[in-house]
LOROZA-500932 format. One line per 2 residues: their letters; for each residue x, y, z of C-alpha. Coordinates in steps of 0.02 Angstrom, whole numbers, plus 32768, in hexadecimal, padded with zeros to 4 digits. Layout:
! residues N
a) X,Y,Z  ... $
This chain:
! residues 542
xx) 050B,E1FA,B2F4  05A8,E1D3,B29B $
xx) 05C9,E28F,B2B0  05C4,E26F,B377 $
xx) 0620,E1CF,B395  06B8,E254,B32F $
xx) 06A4,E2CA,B3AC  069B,E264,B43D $
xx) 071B,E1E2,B41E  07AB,E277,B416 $
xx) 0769,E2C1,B4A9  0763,E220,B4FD $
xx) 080E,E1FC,B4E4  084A,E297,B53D $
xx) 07EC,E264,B5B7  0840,E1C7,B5D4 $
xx) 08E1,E21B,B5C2  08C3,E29F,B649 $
xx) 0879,E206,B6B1  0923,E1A0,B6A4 $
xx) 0995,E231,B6BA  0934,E27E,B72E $
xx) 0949,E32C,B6E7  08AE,E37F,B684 $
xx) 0948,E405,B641  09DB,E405,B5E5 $
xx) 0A5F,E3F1,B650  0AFA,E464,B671 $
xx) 0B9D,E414,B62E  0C36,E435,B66D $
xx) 0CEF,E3DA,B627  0D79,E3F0,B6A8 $
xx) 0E26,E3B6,B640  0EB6,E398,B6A3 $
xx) 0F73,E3AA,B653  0FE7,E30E,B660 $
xx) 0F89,E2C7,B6EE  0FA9,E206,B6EC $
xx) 0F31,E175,B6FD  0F48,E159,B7C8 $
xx) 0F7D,E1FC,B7E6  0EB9,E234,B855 $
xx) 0E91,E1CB,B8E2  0DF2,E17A,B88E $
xx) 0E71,E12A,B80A  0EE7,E0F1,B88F $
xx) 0F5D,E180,B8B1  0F96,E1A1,B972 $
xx) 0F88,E256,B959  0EDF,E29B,B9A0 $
xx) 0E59,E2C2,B932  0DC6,E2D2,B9A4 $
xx) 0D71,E347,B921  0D8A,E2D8,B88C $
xx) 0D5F,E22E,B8F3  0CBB,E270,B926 $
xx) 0C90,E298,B866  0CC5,E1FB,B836 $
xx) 0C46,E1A4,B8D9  0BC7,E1FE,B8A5 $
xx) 0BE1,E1E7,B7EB  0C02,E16A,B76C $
xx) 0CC0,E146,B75A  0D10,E0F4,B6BD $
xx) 0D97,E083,B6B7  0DC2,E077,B602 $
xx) 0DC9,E132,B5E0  0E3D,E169,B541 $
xx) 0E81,E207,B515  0EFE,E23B,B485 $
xx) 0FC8,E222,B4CD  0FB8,E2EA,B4A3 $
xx) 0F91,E38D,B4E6  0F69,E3D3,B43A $
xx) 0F05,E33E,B3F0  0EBA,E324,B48E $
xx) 0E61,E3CF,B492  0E3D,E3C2,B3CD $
xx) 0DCF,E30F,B3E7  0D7C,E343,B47B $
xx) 0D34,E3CD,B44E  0D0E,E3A2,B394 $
xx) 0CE4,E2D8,B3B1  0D53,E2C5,B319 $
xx) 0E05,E276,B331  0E8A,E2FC,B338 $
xx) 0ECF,E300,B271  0E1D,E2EE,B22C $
xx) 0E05,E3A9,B296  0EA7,E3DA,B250 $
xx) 0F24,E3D1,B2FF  0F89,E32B,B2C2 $
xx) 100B,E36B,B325  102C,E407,B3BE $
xx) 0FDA,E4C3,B361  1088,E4DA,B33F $
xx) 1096,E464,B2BC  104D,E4BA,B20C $
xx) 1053,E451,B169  0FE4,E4A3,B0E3 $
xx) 1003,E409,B06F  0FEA,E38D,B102 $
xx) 0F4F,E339,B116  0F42,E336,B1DE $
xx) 0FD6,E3BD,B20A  0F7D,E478,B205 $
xx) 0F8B,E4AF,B2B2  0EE8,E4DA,B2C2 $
xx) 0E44,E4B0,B2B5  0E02,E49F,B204 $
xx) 0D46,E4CE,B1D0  0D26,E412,B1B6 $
xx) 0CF9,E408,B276  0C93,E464,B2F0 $
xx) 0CB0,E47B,B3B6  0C47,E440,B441 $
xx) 0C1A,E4F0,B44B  0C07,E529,B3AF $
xx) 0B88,E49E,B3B4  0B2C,E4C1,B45B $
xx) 0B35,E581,B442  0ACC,E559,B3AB $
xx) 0A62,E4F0,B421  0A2A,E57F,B47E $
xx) 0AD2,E54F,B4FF  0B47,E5E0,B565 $
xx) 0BF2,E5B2,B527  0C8C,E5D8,B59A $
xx) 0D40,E59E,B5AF  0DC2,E5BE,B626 $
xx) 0E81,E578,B616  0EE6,E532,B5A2 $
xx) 0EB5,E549,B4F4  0F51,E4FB,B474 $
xx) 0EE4,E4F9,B3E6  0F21,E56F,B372 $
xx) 0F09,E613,B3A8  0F9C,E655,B346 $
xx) 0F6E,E5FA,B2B0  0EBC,E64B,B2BA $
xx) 0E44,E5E6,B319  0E34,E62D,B3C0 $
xx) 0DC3,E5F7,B436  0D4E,E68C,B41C $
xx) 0D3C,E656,B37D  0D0F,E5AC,B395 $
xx) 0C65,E5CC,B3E7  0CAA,E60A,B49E $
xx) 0C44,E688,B4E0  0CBE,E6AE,B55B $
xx) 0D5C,E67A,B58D  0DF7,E6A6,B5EA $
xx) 0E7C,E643,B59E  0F3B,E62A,B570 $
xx) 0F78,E609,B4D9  0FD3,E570,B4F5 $
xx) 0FC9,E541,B5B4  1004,E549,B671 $
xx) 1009,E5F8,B6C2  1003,E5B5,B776 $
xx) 1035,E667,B7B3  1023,E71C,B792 $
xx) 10EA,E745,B781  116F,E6AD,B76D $
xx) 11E1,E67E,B707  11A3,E64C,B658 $
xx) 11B2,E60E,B5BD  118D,E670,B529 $
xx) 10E3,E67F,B4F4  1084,E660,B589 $
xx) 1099,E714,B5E5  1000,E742,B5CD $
xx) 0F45,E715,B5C1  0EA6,E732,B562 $
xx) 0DFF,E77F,B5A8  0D78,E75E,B522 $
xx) 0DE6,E783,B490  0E4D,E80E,B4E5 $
xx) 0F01,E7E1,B51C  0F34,E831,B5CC $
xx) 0FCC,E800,B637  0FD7,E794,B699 $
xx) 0FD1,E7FD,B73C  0F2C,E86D,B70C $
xx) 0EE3,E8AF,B77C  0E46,E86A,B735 $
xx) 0E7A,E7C9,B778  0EA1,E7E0,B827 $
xx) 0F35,E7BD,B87D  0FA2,E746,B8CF $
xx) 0F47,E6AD,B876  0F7D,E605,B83C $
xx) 0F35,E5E4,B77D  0EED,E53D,B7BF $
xx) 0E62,E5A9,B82D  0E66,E621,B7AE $
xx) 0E11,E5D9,B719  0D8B,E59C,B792 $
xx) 0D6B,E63B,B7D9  0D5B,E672,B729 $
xx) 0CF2,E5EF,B6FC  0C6F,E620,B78E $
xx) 0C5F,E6C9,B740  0C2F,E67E,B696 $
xx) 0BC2,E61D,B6D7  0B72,E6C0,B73E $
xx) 0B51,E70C,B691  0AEF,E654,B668 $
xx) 0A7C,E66B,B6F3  0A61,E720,B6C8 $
xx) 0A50,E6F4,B60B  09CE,E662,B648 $
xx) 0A39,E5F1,B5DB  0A79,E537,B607 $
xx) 0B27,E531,B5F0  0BC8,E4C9,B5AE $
xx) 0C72,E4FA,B611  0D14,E4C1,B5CF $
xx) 0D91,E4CF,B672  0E3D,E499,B622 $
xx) 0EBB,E48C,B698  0F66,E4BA,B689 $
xx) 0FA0,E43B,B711  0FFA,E3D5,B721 $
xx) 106C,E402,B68E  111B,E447,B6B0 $
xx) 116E,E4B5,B6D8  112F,E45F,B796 $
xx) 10DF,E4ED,B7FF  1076,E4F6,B88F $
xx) 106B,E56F,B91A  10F3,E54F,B9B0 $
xx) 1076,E51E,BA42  103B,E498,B9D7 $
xx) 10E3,E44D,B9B3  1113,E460,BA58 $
xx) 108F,E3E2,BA81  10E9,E350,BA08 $
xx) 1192,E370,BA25  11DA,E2BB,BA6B $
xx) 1139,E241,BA4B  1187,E223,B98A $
xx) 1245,E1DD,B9E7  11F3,E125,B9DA $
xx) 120D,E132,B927  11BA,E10D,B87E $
xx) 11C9,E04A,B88E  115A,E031,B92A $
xx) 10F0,E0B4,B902  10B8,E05F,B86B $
xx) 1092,DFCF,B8AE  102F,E01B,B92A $
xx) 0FC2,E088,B8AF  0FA4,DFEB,B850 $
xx) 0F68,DF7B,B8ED  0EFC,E006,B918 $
xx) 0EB1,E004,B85A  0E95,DF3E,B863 $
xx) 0E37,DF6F,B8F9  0DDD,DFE2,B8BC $
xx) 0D9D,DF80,B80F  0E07,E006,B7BA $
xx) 0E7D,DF79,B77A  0E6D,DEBE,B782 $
xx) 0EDC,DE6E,B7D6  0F10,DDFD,B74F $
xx) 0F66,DE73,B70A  1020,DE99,B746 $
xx) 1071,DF3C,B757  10D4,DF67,B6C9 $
xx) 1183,DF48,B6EC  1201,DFE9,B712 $
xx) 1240,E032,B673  12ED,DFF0,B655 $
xx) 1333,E0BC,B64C  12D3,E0DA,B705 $
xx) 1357,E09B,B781  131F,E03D,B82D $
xx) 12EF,E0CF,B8AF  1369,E076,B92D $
xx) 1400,E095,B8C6  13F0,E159,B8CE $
xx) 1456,E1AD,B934  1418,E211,B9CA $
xx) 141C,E2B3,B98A  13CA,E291,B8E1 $
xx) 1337,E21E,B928  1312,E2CC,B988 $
xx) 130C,E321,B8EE  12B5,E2AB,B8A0 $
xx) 1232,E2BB,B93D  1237,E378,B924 $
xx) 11F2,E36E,B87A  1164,E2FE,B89E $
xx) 112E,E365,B924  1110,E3EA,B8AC $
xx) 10C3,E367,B849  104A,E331,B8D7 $
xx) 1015,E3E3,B905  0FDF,E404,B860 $
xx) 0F65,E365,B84B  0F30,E3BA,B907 $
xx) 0F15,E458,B8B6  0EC9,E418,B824 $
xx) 0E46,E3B5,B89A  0E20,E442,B90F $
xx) 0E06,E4BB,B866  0D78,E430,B83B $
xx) 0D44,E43E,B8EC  0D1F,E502,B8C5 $
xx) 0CD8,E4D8,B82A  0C57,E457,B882 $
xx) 0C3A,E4D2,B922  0C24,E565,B88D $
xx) 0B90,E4EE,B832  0B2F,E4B7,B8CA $
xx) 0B41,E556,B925  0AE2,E5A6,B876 $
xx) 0A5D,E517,B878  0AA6,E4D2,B7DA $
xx) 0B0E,E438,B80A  0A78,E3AC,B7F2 $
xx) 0A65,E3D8,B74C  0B1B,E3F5,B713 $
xx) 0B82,E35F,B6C6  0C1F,E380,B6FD $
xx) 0CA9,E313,B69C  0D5E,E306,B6EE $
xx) 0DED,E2B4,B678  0E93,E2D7,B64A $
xx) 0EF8,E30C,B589  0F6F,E276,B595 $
xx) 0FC7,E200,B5F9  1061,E22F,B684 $
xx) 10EC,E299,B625  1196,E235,B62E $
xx) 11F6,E2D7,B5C0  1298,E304,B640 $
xx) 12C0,E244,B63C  12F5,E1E5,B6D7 $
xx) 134F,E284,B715  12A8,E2F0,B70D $
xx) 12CF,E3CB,B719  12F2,E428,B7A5 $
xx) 1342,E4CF,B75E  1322,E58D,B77E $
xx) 1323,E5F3,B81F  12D8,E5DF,B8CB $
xx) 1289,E544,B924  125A,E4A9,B8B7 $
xx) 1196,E4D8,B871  11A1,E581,B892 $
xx) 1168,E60F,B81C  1237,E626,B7C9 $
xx) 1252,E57A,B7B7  124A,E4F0,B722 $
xx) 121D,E437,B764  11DC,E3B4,B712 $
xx) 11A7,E304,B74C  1212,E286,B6E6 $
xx) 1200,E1D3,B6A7  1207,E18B,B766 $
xx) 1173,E1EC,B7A7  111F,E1E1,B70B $
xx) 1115,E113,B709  10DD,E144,B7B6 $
xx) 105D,E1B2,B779  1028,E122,B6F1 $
xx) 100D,E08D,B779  0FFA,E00B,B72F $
xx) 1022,E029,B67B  10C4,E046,B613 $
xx) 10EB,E0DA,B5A2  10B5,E18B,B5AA $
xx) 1067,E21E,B558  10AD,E221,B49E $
xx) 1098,E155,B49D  0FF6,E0F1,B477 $
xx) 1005,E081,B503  0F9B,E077,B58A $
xx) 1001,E0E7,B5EA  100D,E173,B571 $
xx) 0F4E,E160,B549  0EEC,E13A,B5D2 $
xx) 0E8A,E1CB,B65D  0E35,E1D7,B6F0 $
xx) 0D83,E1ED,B6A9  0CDE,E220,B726 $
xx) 0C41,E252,B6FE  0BD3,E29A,B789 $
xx) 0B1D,E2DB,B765  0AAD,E2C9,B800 $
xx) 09FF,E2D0,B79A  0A3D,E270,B70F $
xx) 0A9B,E1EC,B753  0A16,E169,B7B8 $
xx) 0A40,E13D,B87A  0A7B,E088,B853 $
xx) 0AF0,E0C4,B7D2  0B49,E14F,B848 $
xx) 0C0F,E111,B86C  0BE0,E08A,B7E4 $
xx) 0C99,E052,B77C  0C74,E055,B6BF $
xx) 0CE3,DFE2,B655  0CC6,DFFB,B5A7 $
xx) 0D37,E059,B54C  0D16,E101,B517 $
xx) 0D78,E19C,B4C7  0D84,E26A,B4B7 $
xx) 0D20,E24B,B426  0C9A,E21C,B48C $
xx) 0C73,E2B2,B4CF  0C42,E32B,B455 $
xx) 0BB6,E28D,B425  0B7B,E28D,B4D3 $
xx) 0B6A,E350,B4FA  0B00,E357,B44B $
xx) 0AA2,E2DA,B4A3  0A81,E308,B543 $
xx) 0A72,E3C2,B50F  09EA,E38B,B46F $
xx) 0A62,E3EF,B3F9  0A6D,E3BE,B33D $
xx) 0B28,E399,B312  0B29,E404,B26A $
xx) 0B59,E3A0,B1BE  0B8C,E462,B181 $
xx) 0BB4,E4F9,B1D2  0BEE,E5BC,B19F $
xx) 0BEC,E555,B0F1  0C64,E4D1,B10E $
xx) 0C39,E41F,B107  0C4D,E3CF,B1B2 $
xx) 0CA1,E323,B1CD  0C29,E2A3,B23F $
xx) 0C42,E281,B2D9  0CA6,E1F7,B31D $
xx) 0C74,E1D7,B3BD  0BE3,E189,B417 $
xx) 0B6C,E1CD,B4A4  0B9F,E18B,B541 $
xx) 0AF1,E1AC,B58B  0AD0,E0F6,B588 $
xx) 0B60,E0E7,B60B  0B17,E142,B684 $
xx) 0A92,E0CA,B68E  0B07,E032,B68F $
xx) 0AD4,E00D,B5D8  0B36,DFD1,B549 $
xx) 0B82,E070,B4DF  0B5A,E06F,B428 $
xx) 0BFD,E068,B3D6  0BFE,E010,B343 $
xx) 0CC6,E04E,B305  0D75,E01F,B359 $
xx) 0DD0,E0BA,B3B6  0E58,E0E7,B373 $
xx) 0F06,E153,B382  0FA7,E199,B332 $
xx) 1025,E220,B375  10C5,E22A,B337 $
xx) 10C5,E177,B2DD  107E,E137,B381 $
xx) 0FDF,E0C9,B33F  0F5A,E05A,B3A2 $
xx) 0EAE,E01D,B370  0E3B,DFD5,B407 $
xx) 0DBD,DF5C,B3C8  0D58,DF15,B457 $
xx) 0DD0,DE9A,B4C8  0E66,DEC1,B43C $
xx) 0ED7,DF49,B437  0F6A,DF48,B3A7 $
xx) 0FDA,DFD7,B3C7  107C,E011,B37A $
xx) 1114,E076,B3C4  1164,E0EF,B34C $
xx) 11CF,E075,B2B5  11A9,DFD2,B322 $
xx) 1131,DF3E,B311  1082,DF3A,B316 $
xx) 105A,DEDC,B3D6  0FB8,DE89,B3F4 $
xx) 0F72,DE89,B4A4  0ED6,DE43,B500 $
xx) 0E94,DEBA,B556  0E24,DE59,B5C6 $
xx) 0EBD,DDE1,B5FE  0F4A,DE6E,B5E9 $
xx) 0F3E,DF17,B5EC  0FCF,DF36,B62F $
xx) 101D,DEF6,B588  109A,DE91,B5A4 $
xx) 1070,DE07,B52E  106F,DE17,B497 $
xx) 0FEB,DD8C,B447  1008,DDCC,B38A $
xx) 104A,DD35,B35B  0FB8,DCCA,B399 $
xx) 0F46,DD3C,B351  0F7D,DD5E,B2AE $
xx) 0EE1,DD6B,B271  0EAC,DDEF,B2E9 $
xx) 0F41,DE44,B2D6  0F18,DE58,B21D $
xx) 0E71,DE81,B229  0E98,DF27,B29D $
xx) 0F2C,DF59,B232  0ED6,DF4A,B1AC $
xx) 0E35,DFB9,B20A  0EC6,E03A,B244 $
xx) 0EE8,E050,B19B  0E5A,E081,B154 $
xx) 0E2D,E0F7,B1DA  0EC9,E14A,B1C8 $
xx) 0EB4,E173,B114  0E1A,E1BF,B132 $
xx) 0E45,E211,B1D0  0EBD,E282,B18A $
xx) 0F4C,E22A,B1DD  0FFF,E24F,B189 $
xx) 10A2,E1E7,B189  10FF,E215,B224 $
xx) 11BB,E23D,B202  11CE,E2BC,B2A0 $
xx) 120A,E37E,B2B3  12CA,E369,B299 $
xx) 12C7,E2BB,B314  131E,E227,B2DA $
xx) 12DB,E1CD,B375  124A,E222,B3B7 $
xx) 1217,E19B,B424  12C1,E1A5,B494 $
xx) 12B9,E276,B479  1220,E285,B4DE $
xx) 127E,E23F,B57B  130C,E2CF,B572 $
xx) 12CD,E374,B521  1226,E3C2,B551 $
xx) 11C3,E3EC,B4C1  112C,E448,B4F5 $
């Protein structure tokens, strides 16, 4: 008897699970990361650029409100695909950035951690990435070695188009280990790299369906990172709608997000930076270059939408959309580097293949609605994404278009696709001991049940710091003072309560601390910046 009821309870469970999620098999995950996408910048969070593509995922899904990512591109890709925060899998900083004697600085990702498909490979998973890698190749941790099956990737990101204008390092691309140019033939021609990776992508996935395999697809984006680019006809179609300027724009984005539920409406917009000047006191000329370059900006969240769009047509048209997840989020907040001024250098038309653009503090605190900062900073605006989840067999009817406010992180994920996929998260593997996870399963979400997370979140980058504890949030710009905010009555952060919570205040510094010293996290002093913070704004960095 007693050897029954073990038999039976196990099974019984599954069958509860399958029941609730509506899926007797393990479903097909795919992670789409966008680059430097901001919080409003996809119609479902509020921006006025259409998304149709995006917004239906997001109806028919389960859309999060409280979403947090690193502030960069680097750390970003290191916790989501480990669930470990970024020094603890050795990327404290951009790949570039190599510290033997450091504790978080290797550029790279150590043997302490394991990947999402290192981990699902092992799980019986086909493991395939297409995009943007940045996570050491050149220090010896390619993606092919990290449990990718296949992949078509760069080393360190964009591509956009076969020939343009580059910077070094990013002329060419790898096929499954093998580096070819950037024009192969084995690519096709006349492409933009936004379609690209997906079309890439669908072929993976081809060789899952002939391998009989369920599958985990890492699509990382290079867009929207500069240098701007985007093909003409798409431009063409934004040229003029950006000459009402950054100011009303933003307020419009963030009446459309208090409509939504996005935001609540008790908390204000974040005030204009002091350094981003009024749009009505620019001249003529430069308000139409300053229109110029967000119409590049605009037809690459288009592009980025319709590439999802190929991606969703590509699933259903194979039978395989009801039982994919398919996760849509972003590496960091807006990108202010190019300061109030943004880039337009290089030859030919503004976004085109020979020229250097990037977006610029104004458009960024557009791209940010409603929060201040950017990617390098810990504040909202340099931390928090667009995050959807769409799963037609595992997310119920009454939960489809549902808004999910608890807060979750990058870390997250790795716990969740171990979940959902009924893979064990290794405690050692190729004889190194593995750190634990951080994260939490956000099954439970999906359901509109309370996550499990018993820890804070936390962050540093660059001697940016922040701890979220439930309604608190104590974050720290680079050499200033430790700012306490309610979340729940100010998210937009502009009141500091530190001094009515002292105790509070305490407690989290105190809880930052001793993460940090076991996270691996070093003392920040900067790569030859005596003011990093105000650097960012002026000289692009990666």
């Amino acid at each position: 008897m007693i050897a029954k009821r073990l038999f039976f309870f196990p099974f019984f469970t599954a069958l509860l699970v399958a029941f609730a999620f509506g899926a007797e098999e393990r479903p097909n995950i795919v992670v789409i990361l966008a680059d430097d996408l901001g919080f409003s910048d996809i119609g479902c969070y509020g921006s006025e650029i259409p998304t149709p593509r995006l917004d239906a995922l997001a109806s028919n899904g389960v859309r999060f409100t409280q979403f947090y990512n690193s502030p960069r591109c680097s750390p970003t890709r290191a916790a989501l695909l480990t669930g470990l925060y970024s020094q603890q899998a050795g990327m404290g900083w951009l790949d570039s950035k190599v510290e033997p004697k450091s504790r978080g600085f290797h550029g790279r990702l150590l043997p302490r951690c394991v990947t999402i498909a290192e981990t699902l490979r092992d799980a019986g998973y086909f493991t395939a990435m297409a995009g943007k890698w940045h996570l050491g190749q050149q220090n010896g941790t390619p993606p092919w070695e990290r449990g990718f099956m296949r992949s078509l990737n760069s080393r360190f990101g964009e591509v956009y188009f076969p020939k343009e204008s580059d910077k070094p390092g990013t002329e060419s691309l790898f096929l499954n280990g093998r580096e070819i140019p950037k024009d192969s033939p084995e690519l096709g021609h006349d492409w933009y790299s936004t379609d690209l990776f997906v079309t890439w992508g669908l072929k993976f996935i081809d060789e899952a369906q002939a391998e009989k395999k369920p599958f985990f697809l890492y699509l990382a984006q290079g867009a929207v990172h500069f240098p701007l680019r985007a093909p003409e006809d798409v431009i063409a179609r934004y040229r003029g709608k950006y000459m009402k300027g950054w100011d009303l724009l933003r307020e419009e984005r963030h009446a459309r997000q208090i409509a939504m539920g996005i935001v609540d409406a008790k908390w204000p917009l974040s005030p204009r930076p002091d350094d981003s000047p009024a749009w009505d006191t620019g001249a003529p000329d430069e308000q139409k270059r300053f229109d110029e370059i967000m119409a590049v900006y605009a037809a690459m969240v288009e592009c980025l939408d319709q590439s999802t769009g190929l991606l969703v047509d590509g699933l259903k048209e194979r039978g395989l959309l009801d039982n994919t997840l398919l996760i849509f989020l972003s590496d960091n907040g807006g990108n202010a580097e190019g300061g109030p001024a943004g880039v337009t250098r290089g030859e030919g038309p503004i976004g085109g293949p020979q020229s250097y653009v990037m977006l610029g503090m104004n458009w960024a605190t557009l791209a940010n609605t409603p929060f201040k900062r950017y990617k390098h900073f810990t504040h909202e605006g340099g931390i928090s994404s667009p995050f959807i989840m769409h799963w037609p067999a595992g997310i119920p009817a009454e939960r489809r278009g549902a808004l999910e406010k608890q807060p979750a992180h990058l870390v997250d994920i790795m716990a969740t696709a171990v979940d959902l996929a009924g893979a064990k998260y290794p405690e050692r593997y190729h004889d190194h001991d593995i750190l634990p996870m951080e994260g939490v399963s956000l099954r439970p979400a999906l359901l509109g049940q309370p996550l499990a997370r018993k820890e804070p979140i936390y962050w540093e980058h660059e001697g940016n710091k922040a701890v979220r504890d439930g309604r608190w949030k104590l974050v720290q710009k680079w050499r200033g003072p430790w700012e306490l905010y309610d979340m729940e009555a100010d998210r937009t952060e502009l009141h500091d309560v530190s001094k009515e919570h002292p105790e509070v205040a305490s407690r989290l510094e105190a809880s930052w601390a001793g993460w940090a010293q076991r996270a691996f996290v070093d003392d920040w002093t900067g790569p030859d910046h005596t003011n990093w913070g105000a650097d960012i704004l002026t000289k692009p960095v990666d």
